[in-house]
C-alpha positions in Angstrom: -65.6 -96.5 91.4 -64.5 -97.3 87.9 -66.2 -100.6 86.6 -66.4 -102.5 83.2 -69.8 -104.4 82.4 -70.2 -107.5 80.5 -73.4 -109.6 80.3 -72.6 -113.6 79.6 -74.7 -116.2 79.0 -74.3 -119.8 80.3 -74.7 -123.1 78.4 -77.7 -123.7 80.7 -79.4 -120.9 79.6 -78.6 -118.7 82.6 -78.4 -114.9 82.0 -75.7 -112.4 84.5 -73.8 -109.6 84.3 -69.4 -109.7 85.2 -68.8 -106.6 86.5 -64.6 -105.9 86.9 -63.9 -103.3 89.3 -60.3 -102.9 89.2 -58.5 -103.5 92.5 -61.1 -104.4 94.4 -60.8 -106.2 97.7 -64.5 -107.8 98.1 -66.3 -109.6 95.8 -70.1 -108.8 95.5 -72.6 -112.0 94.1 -76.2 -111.7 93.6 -78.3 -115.0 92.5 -82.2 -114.1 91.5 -84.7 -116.1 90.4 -88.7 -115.4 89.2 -89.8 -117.4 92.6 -91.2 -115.4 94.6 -95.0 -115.2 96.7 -96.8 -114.7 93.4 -95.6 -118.2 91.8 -97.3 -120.4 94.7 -98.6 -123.2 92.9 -101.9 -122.6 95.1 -103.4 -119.6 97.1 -103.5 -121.4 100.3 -99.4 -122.5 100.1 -98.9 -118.8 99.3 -95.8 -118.6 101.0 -94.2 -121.3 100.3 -91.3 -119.1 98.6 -90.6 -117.1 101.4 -90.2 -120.6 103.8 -87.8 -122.0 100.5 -85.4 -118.4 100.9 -86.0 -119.0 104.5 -84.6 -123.0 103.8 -81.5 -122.1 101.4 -79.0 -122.0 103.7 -79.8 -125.1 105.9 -78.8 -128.6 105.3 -77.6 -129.5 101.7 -75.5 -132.2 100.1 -72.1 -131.3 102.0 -73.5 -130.1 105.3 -76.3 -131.7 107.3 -77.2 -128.2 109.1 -77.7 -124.8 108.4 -75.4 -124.5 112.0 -72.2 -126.5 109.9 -72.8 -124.5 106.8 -73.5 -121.1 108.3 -70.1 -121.8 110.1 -68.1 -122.8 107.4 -69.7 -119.8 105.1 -68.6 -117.7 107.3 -65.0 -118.6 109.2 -63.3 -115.8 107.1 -66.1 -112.9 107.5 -68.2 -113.9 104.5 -71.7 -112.4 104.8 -74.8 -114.4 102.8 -78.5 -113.2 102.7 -82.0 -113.6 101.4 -84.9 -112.3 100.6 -88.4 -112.9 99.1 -90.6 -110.3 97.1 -93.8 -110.9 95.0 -91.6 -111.8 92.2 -88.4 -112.9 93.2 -86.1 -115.0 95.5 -82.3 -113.4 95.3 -79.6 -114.7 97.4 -76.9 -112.2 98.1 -73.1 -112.7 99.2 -70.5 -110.3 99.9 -67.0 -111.9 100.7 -62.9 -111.2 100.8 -61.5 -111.2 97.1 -59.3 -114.1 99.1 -62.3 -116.7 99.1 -64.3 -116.0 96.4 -64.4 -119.0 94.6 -64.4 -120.9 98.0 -67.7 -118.6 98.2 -69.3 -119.2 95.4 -69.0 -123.6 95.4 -70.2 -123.1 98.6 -73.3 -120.7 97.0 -73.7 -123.5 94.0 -74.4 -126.1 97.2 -77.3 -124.2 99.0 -78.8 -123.4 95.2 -78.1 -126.4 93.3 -77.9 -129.0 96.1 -80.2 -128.2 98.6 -81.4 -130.9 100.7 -84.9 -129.8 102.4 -86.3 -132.0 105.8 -88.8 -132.0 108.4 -87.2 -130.8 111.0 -85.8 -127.5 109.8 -89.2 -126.9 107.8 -90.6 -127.1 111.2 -88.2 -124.5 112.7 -88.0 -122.1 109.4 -92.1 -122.4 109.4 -91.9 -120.7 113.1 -89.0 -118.2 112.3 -91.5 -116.9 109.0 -94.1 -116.9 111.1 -92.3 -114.9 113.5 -90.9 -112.4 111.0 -94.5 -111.7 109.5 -96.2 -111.8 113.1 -93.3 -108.7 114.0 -94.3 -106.9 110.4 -97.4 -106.4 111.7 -96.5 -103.7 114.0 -94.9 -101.8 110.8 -97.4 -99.7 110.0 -95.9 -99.4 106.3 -95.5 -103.1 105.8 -99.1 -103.6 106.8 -100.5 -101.1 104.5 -98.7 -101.9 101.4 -100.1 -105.1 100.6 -103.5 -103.4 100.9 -102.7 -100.8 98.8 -101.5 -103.7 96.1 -104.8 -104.9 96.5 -106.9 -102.0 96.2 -105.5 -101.0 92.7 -106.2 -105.0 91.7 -102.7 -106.7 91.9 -103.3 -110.2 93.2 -101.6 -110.4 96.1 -101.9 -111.3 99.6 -101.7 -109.1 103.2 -100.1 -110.2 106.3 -102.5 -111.4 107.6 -103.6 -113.5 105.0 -100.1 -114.9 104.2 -99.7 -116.0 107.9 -102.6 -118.4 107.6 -100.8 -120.3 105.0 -98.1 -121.4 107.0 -99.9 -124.1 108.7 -100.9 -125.5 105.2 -97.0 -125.8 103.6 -95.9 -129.0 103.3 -92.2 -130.8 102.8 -93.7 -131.6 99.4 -94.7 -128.1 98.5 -91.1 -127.0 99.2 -89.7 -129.4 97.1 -92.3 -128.5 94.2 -91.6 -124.9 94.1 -87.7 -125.3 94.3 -87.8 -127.6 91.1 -90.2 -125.5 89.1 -88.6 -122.0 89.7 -85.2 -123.4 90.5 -84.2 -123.6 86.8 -81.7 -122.7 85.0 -83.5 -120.2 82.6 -85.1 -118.8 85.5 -81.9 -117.5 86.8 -80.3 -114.1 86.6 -76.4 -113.3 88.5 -74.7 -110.6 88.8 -71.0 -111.0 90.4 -69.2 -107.5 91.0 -65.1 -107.4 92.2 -62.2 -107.7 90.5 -62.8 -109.8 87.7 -60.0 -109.6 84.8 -59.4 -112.1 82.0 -58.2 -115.6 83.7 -60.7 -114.9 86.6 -63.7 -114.1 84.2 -62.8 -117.8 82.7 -62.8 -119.7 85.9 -66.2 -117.9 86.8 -67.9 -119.1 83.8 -66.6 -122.5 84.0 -67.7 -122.7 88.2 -70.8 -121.1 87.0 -71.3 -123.5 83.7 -71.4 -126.7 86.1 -74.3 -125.6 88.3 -76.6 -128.2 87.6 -80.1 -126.7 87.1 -82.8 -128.4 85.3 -83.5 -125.8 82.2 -87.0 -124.9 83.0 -88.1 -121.4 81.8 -88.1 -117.6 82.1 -91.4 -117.5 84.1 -93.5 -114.1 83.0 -94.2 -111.3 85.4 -98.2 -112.1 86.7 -100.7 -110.0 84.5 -103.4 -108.3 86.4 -106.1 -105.9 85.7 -106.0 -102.7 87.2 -108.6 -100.2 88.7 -108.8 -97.6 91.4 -109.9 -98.7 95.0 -111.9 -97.2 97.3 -109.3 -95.8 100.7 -109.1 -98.3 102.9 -108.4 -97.8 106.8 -106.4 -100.4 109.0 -107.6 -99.7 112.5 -105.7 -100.0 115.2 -106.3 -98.8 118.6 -103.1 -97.9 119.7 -102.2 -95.7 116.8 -101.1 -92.6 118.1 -100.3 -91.4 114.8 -102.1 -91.9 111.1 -100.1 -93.7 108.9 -100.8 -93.5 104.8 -99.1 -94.4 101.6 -100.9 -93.9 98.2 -100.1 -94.8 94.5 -100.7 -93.5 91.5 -100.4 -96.1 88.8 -99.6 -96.0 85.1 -99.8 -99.6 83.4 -96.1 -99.5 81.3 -92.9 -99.6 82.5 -91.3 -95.9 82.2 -88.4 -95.4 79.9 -85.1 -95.0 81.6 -84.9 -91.1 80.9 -88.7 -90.8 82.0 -87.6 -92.6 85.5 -85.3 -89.8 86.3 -87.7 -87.0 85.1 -90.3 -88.3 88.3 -86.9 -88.7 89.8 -86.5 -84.9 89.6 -89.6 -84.3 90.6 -89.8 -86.4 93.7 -86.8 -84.4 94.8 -88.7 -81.4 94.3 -91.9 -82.0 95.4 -90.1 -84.3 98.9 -86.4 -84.1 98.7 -85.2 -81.6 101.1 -86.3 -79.6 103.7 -86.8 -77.0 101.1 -89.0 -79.4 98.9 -92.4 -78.0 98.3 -94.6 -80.7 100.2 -92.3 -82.6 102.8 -90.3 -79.0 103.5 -93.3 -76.6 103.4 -95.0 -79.5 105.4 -92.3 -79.7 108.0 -92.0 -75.3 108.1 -95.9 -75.8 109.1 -95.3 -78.0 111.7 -97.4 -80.6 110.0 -95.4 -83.7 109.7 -92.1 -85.6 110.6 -91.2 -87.3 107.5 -92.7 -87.3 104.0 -91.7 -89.9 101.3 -92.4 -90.0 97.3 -90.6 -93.0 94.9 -91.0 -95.5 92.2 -91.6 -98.8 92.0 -91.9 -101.0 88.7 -91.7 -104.3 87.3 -92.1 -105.2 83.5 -95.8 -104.1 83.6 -96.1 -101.6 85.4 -95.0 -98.3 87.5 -96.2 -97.0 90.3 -95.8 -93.4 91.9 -95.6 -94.1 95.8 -96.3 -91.1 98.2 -95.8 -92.1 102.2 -96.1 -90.5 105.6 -97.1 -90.0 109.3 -99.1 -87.8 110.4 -101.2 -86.4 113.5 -104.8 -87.0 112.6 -105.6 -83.1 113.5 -103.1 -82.2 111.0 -103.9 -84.7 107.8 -106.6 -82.2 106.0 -104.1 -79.3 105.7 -101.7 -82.1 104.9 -103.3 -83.4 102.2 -104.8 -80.1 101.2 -101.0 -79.1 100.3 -100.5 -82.8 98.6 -103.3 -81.7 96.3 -102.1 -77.9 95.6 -98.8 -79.2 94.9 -99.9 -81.8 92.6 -102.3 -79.9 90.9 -99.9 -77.1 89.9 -97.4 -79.8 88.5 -100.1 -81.1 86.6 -101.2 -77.1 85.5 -97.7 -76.6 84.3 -96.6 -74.2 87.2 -92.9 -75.9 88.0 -90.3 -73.5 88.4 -86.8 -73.8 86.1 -84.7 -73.4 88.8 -86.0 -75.8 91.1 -85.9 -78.5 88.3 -81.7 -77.3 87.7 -81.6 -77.8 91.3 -82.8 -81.1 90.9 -80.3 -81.8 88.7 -77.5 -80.9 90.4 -78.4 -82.8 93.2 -79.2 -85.6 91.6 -75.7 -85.5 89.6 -74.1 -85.1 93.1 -75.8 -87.9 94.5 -74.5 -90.3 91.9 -71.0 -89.5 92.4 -71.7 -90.5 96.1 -73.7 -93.3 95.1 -70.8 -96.0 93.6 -68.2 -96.0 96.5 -68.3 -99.9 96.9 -68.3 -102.8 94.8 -71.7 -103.3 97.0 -73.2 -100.3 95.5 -72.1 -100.6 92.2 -73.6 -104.1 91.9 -77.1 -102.9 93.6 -77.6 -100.0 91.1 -77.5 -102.8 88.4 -80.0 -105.6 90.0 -82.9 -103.6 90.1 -83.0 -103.0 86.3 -81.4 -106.4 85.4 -83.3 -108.5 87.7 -86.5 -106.8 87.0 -86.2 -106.7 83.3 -83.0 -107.9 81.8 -82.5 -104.4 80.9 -78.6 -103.3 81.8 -78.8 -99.6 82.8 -75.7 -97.8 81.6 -73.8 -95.8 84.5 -72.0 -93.6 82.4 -75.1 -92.4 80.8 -76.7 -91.1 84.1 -74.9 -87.3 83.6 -76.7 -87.6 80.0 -79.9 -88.7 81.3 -79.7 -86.4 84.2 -79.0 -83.5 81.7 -81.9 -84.6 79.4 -84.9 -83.7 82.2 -86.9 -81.1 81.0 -89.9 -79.5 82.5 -92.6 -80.6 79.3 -91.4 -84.4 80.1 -91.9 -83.8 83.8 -95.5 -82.5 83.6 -96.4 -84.8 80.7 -95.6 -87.8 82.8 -97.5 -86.2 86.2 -100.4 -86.1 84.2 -100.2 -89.6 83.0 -99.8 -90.5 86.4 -103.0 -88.8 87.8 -104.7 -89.2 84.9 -104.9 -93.3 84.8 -107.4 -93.9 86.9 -105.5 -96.4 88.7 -104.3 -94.9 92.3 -105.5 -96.1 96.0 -104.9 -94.7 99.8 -104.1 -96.8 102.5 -103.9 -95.6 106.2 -103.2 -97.5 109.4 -104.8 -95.4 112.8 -107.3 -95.2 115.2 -109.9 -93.2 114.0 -112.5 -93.9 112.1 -113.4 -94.8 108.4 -115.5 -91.8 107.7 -112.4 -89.8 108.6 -110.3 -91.6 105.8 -112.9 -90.7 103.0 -111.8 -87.3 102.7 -108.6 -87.4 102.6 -108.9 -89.7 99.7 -111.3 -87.1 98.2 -108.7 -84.4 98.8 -106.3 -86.9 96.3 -108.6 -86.6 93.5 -106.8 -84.5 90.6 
């Protein structure tokens, strides 16, 4: 969809981006703050964010429930959401082009005006506990953590985070709100169609949220190292479940994002992809996954899977190959055009909704105040070449910072080698 993108500043100090998208019928509004599990003011309240996200839409200084404001919020089809990450809190809203500014007073309450009590700390304090208690049977939400920790990031696991419920308090609620609450903590972004007199009453709606000012709170710093492979045993495992990193400590250039971008579609793209597709023609595995994930720091190359323990050596015997000819320069021309194409296809699919369009901005934005020009992803697409490819594999394998996690039955000493066959 065709969009125009403006980034404004507030008089509170607040950052966003305005996207207009011409004719649109739904407007899209993303609220983030630096807020989330890593900013507990004490280890043992560590999740005191995710109980605040978990808090934002109950009683505030209209409505005395989350029941009356959920039903108001919602009487013309609105949808609201939340969710918590190491880093951040972001509140998300999708509405009618209709109610939008009825929306977004009604966002300013549970942000600005929040009213937090006993008895629905009590409640949310179950529901989180809930939630986490239920991520414990996801094998890849269980091992992440652990791979986090394994290559040094200071985080907790599941397990650990669910002993700090007991210890939150009212007071610890109220404590976090006010310190990351703040007005320079806060990024927007509010997609739909947004033309000259609507930009203005935006700005002014948005220019009497009262925030304290606070500050842009720094992505944690931690030192990094390999870890030894950790196995999560559990006894009814029918399967092995892994996911592995390979860590370099900077953020990757924009153009270097899509050159692993290529890559990953390569090496597990398609059925005809040279480890999940040659994997699957073996009969070897369901479903293979490779990605990025980043914040300011750092950027991590995440490989994931399932597989059936008599089948993981020859599994991650063709991992290794397949790395190690990257990393030897054998990577074929056509496969990387291939890439390219797809990847050029895939964008055009990519922005059919004023939803989309505002999610491909977020990640960058919210990440790294860093606005990540759409029309430029033909040029970067076009800009992969195979020496930036290779150059960046190696950096990857050659940092010394990587991990393997897997969740299964078996035992340790049948974890070791895998992790052995890793080693490039």
């Amino acid at each position: 969809m065709r969009h125009f993108v403006e980034e404004v500043k507030l008089r509170s100090g607040a950052k966003g981006l305005l996207i207009n998208v011409p004719g649109a019928s739904v407007m899209s509004m993303r609220v983030c703050f630096r807020a989330g599990l890593r900013y507990a003011k004490k280890p043992e309240i560590y999740e005191t964010a995710h109980v605040v996200e978990h808090l934002s839409f109950g009683a505030n200084s209209k409505f005395k429930s989350e029941g009356e404001y959920e039903a108001e919020f919602t009487k013309n089809g609105a949808y609201h959401n939340a969710w918590t990450s190491d880093i951040s809190i972001c509140y998300e809203t999708e509405c009618a082009d209709f109610e939008w500014d009825r929306i977004l007073d009604l966002k300013r309450l549970a942000i600005c005006e929040p009213k937090f009590n006993d008895l629905e700390l009590k409640s949310e304090k179950g529901n989180v506990k809930s939630e986490l208690t239920g991520y414990m049977n996801d094998y890849n939400r269980l091992l992440w953590p652990r791979v986090q920790q394994q290559i040094g990031e200071s985080v907790a696991n599941l397990s650990e985070r669910l002993r700090t419920i007991p210890n939150i308090e009212l007071k610890d609620i109220r404590e976090h709100y006010r310190r990351t609450h703040t007005a320079k903590n806060m990024r927007f972004i509010i997609a739909g169609n947004i033309g000259f007199f609507r930009k203005r009453k935006i700005l002014n709606m948005l220019n009497n949220w009262e925030l304290k000012d606070g500050e842009r709170f720094d992505v944690p710093l931690d030192t990094l190292h390999s870890g030894s492979p950790i196995l999560i045993r559990r006894k009814d495992a029918t399967n092995l479940t892994f996911g592995f990193s390979f860590l370099t400590p900077r953020r990757l250039e924009t153009s270097e994002s899509y050159s692993i971008g290529a890559l990953n579609h390569i090496l597990t793209g398609t059925m005809n992809s040279k480890i999940f597709g040659e994997a699957r023609k073996r009969g070897l595995i369901y479903s293979f996954e490779s990605g990025l994930t980043y914040d300011e720091l750092n950027t991590s190359w995440d490989f994931s899977g399932e597989v059936d323990l008599e089948n993981a050596e020859t599994l991650f015997d063709l991992v290794h190959d397949s790395l190690e000819k990257i990393l030897n320069g054998d990577l074929d021309e056509k496969d990387i055009e291939a890439a390219k194409s797809y990847m050029l296809g895939r964008t055009q699919i990519s922005a059919q909704t004023v939803g989309n369009i505002a999610d491909f901005y977020a990640d960058e934005y919210f990440k790294a105040d860093e606005i990540e020009v759409y029309d430029l992803i033909p040029f970067y697409i076009n800009k992969i070449n195979k020496q930036e490819i290779i150059d960046l594999a190696r950096e990857f394998a050659g940092s010394e910072i990587s991990a393997l996690v897997a969740v299964g039955s078996c035992e340790k000493s049948q974890i070791t080698p895998l992790a052995e066959r890793l080693k490039l």
